[in-house]
C-alpha positions as CSV (number, residue, x, y, z in Angstrom):
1,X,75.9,103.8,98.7
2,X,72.9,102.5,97.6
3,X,69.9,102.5,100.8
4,X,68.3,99.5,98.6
5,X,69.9,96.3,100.9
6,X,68.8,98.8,104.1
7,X,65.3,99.1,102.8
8,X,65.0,95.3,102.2
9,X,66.2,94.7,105.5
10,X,63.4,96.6,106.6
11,X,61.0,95.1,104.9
12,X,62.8,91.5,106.3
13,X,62.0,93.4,109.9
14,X,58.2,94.4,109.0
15,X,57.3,90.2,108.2
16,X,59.0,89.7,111.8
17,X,57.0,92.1,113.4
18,X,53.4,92.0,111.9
19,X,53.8,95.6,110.2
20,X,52.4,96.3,106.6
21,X,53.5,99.6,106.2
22,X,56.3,102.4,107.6
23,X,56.0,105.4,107.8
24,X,58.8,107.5,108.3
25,X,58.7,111.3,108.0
26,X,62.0,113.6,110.1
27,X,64.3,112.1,112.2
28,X,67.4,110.0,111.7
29,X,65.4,106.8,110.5
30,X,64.7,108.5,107.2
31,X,68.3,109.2,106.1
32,X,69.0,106.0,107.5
33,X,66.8,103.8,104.6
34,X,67.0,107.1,102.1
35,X,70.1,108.9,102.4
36,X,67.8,111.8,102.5
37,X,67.3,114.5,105.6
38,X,64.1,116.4,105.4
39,X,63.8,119.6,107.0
40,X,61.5,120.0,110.0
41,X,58.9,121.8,107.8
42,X,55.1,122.2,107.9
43,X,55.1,120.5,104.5
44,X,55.1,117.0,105.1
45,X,58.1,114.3,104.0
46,X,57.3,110.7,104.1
47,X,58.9,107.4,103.2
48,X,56.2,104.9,102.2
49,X,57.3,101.6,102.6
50,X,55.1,99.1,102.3
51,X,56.1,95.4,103.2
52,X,55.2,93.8,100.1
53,X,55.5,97.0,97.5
54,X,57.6,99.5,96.4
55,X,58.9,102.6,98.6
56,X,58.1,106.0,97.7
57,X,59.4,109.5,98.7
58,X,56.7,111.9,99.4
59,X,58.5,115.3,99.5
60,X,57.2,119.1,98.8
61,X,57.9,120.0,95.3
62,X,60.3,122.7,96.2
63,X,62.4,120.0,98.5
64,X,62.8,117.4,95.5
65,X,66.2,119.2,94.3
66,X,67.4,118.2,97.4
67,X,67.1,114.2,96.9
68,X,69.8,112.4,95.5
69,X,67.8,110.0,93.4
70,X,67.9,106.2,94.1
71,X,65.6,104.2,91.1
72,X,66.9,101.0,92.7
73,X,65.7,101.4,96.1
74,X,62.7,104.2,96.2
75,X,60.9,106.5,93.5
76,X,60.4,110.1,94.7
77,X,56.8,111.3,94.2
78,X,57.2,115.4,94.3
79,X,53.8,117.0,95.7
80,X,52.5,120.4,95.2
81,X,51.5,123.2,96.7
82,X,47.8,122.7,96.0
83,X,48.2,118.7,96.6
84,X,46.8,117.4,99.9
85,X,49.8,115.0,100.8
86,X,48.1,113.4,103.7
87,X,45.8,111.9,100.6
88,X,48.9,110.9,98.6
89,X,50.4,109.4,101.6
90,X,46.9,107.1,102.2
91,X,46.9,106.1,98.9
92,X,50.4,104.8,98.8
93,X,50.0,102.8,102.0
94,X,46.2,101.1,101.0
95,X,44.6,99.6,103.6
96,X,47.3,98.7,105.9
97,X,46.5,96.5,109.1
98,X,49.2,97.7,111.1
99,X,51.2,101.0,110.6
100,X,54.4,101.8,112.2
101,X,55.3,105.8,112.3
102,X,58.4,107.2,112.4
103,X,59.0,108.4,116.5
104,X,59.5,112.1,115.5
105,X,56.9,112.5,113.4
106,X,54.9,115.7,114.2
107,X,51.8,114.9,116.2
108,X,49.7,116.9,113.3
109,X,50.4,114.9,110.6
110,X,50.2,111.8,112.9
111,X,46.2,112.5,113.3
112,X,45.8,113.4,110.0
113,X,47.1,109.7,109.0
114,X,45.4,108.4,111.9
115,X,41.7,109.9,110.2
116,X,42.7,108.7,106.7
117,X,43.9,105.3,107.6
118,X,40.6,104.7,110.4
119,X,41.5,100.9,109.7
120,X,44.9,100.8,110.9
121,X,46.6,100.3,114.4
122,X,49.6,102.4,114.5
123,X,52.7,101.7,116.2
124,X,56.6,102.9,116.8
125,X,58.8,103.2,113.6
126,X,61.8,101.5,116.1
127,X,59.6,98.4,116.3
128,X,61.4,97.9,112.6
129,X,64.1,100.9,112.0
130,X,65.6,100.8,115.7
131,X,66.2,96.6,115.7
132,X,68.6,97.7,112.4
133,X,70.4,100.3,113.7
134,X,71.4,99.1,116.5
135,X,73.7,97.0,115.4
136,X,76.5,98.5,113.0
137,X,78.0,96.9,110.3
138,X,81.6,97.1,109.3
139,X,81.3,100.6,107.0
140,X,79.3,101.7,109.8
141,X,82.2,101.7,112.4
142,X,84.7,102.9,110.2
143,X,82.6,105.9,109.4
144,X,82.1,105.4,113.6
145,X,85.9,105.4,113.4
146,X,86.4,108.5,111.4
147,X,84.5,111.0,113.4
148,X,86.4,109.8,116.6
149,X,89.5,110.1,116.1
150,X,88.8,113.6,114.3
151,X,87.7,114.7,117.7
152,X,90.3,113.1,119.0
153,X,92.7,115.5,117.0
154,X,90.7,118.3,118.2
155,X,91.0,117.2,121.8
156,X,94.9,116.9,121.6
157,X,95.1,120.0,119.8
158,X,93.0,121.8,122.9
159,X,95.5,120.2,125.3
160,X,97.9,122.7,124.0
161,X,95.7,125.9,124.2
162,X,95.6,128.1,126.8
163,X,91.9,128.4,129.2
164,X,92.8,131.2,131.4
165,X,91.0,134.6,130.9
166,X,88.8,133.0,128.2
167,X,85.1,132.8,128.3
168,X,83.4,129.4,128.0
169,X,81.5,130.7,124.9
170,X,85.0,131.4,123.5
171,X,86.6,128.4,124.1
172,X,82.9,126.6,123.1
173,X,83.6,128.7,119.8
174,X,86.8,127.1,119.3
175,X,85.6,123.6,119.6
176,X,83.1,124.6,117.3
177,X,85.3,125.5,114.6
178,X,88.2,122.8,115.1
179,X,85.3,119.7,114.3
180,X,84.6,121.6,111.3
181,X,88.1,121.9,110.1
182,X,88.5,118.1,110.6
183,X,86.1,117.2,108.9
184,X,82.6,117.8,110.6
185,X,80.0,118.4,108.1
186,X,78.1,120.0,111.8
187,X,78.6,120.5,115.4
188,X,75.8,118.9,117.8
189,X,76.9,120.1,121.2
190,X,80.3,121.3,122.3
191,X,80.1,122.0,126.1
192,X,82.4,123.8,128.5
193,X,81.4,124.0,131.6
194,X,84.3,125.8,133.9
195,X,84.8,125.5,137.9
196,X,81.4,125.1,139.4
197,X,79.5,125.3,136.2
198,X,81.3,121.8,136.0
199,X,79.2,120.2,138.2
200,X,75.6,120.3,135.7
201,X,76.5,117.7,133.6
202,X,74.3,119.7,130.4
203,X,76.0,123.1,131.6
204,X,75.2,125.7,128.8
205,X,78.7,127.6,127.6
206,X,78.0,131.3,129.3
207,X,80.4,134.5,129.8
208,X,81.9,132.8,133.1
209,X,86.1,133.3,132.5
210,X,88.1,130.6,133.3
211,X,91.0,131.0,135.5
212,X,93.9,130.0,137.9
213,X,92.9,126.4,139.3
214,X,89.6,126.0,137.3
215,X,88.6,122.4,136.1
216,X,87.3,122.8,132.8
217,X,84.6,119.8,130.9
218,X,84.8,119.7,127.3
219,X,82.4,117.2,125.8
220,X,81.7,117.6,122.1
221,X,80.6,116.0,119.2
222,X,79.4,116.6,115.7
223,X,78.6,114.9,112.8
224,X,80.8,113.4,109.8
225,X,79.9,111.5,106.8
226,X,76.2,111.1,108.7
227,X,77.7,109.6,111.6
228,X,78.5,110.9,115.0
229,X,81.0,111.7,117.1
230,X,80.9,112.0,121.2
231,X,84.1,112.8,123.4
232,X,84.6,114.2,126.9
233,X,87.8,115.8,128.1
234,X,89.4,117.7,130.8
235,X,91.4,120.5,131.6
236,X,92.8,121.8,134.7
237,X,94.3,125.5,134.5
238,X,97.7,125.1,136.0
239,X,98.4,122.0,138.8
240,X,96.0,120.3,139.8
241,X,94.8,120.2,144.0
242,X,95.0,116.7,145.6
243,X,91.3,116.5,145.9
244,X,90.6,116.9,142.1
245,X,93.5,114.3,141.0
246,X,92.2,111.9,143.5
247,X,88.5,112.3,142.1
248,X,89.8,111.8,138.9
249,X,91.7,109.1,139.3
250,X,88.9,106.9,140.4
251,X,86.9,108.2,137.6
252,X,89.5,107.0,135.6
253,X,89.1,103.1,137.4
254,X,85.3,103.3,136.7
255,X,85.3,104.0,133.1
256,X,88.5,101.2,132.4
257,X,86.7,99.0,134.4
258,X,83.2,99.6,132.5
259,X,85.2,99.7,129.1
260,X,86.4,96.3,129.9
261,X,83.3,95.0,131.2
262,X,81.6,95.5,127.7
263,X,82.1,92.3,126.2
264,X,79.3,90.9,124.2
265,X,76.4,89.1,125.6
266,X,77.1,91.4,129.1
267,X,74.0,93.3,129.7
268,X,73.9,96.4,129.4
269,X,73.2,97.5,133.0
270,X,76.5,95.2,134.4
271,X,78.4,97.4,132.1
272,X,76.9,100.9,134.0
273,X,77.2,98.9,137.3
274,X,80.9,98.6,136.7
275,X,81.7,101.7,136.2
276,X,78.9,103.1,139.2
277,X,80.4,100.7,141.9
278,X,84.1,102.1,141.8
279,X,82.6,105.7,141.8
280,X,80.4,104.7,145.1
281,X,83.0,102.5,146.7
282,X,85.6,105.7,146.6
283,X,82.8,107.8,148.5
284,X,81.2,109.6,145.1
285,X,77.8,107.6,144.5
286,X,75.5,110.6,145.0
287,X,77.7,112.7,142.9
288,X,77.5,110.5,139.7
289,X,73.6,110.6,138.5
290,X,73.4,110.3,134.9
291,X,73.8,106.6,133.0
292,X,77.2,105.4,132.1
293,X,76.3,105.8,128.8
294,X,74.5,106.2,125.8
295,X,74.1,104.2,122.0
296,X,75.8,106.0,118.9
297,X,75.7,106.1,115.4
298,X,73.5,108.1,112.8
299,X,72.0,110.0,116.3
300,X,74.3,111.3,118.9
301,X,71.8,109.6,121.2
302,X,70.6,106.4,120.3
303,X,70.2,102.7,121.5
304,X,71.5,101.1,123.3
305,X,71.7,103.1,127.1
306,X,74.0,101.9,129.0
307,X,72.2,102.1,132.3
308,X,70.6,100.0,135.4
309,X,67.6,98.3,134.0
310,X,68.3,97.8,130.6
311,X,69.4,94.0,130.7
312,X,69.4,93.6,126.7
313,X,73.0,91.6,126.3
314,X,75.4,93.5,124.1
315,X,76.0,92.2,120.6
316,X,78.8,92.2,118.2
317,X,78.2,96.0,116.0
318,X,76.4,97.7,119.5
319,X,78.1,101.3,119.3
320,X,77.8,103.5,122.8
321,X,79.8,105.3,124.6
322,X,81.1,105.2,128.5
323,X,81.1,108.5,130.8
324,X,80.9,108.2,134.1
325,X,81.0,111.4,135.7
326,X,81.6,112.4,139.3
327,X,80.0,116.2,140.6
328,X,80.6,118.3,143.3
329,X,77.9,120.8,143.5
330,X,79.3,124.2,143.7
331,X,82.5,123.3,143.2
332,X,83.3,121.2,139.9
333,X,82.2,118.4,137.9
334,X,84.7,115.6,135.9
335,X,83.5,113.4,133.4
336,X,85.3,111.4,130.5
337,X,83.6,109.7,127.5
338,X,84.8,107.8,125.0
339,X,82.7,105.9,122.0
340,X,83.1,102.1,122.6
341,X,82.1,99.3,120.5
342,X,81.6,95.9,121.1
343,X,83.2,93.3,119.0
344,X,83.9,89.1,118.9
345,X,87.5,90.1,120.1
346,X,86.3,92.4,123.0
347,X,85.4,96.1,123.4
348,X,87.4,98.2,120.9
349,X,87.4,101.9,122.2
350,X,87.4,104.2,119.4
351,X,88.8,107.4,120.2
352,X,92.4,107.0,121.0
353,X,93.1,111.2,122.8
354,X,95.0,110.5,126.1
355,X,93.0,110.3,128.9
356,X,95.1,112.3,131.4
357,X,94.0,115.2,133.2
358,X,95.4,117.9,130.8
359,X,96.8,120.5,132.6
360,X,96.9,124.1,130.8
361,X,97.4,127.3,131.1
């Protein structure tokens, strides 16, 4: 695809917002308008893109292989080792009024731009990059699509494994593997978090082994085709006790009931409150403290968050996901995620792997 229309949307963004020039160095925004993904390097990567000029790629010499070239949206301006590319970047961006930087750009080259540009007032790159992610067009959910239901595959294929006398980093492993062979160009996360490990919500897969009654949290996600996938699942190692198929039944409720409260133009925080009052009504209110959820797309975590506070309406194209979770300290944790997103017609949930309790051996 060609990142030209994205860059003159940005550019559309940059009149709306006062800015005359972005800056964007690593982090999702720069694939986003490039197609390119720099490497976290102490050589510097920048986009220069001014509102009313043409956008050039400042990259290390030895990086330029690595850019597929776009003449039509940006020309690539390779530096070298004995270039200063703080200077290059200065000179590319004039005498700019009002800068915006990219949010992940290393605090180094930040004050270096700062010193060269002594004119400027710098600001966030989302005052221009974030206002056109956030809401996905229609290649941009199928792509959405893709990486959800190949997680899904994996999840229904893991309903059939057996948990018993493995090690979370083992099963972890497995997970890992499974998004790549559907079609993951790269894992982000893959948690398993086993019995009372279950109830830290970011549990890190360790040597516990699973066994006989254990609850088991799979949430994993990866990336395909530059956009992300998210899902949460769970396992039960043989029959489940009453307690943990009553707790997860009402976390079932709360995340149908926040699913179909995400209609567009419903804030954001009515759709976490949805989902949070079932949990709290059924006894659980301490034990779920995370938001319902979190925006998706060319990050795992993006906007918009799905939590109290945030009263920004959803719009047709907002892409997030809903996981209430419900934790027992010492005991287990349940949580289940799926990527929602919202549409004229009404929510339209993404991942399609059941939703039962899977019970394994």
């Amino acid at each position: 695809m060609s990142h030209a229309p994205r860059l003159d949307r940005a550019r559309t963004r940059m009149e709306t917002v006062g800015v005359d020039v972005l800056l964007l160095s690593v982090g999702a925004d720069l694939p986003y308008l490039t197609g390119y993904e720099a490497m976290p390097l102490e050589r510097l990567t920048m986009l220069v893109l001014p509102r009313d000029g043409e956008a050039t790629l400042v990259v290390p010499e030895l990086e330029a292989p690595r850019v597929v070239p776009e003449p039509d949206a940006f020309t690539i301006r390779p530096w070298s080792e004995t270039e200063d590319p703080i200077a290059i970047v200065a000179a590319l961006a004039g005498r700019p009024g009002r800068v915006a930087i990219g949010d992940r750009t290393w605090a180094r080259f930040v004050l270096a731009l700062q010193e060269a540009l002594p004119g400027a007032t710098f600001g966030p790159g989302r005052d221009v990059v974030g206002a056109l992610r956030l809401r996905k067009d229609a290649a941009e959910v199928l792509a959405l699509r893709a990486a959800a239901h190949a997680v899904d595959a994996v999840a229904a294929e893991m309903r059939t494994r057996p948990f018993a006398g493995r090690t979370e980093l083992d099963v972890h492993r497995e997970l890992v593997d499974r998004m790549l062979e559907h079609g993951h160009q790269r894992p982000n996360f893959a948690i398993v978090a086993s019995g009372p490990n279950g109830a830290s919500p970011h549990h890190d897969p360790a040597a516990r082994v699973i066994g006989d009654g254990d609850v088991v949290l799979c949430d994993f996600g990866g990336t395909m085709a530059g956009y992300c996938s998210d899902i949460t699942r769970m396992f039960v190692v043989g029959e489940p006790t009453a307690e943990i198929a009553d707790a997860y039944a009402v976390l079932q409720l709360a995340q149908e009931e926040a699913f179909l409260a995400a209609t567009v133009g419903t804030p954001c925080e009515a759709v976490d409150a949805a989902a949070r009052s079932v949990i709290a009504d059924a006894g659980f209110g301490p034990n779920f403290m995370h938001r319902t959820g979190h925006g998706i797309g060319v990050e795992e975590h993006e906007d918009p968050y799905i939590v109290a506070g945030n009263a920004t309406p959803l719009e047709p194209g907002f892409a997030f996901s809903i996981e209430p979770g419900i934790y027992l300290r010492g005991r287990f944790g349940l949580r289940l995620e799926d990527i929602v997103v919202a549409a004229e017609s009404g929510p339209d949930r993404l991942n399609c792997a059941s939703r039962d309790l899977a019970v394994v051996g």
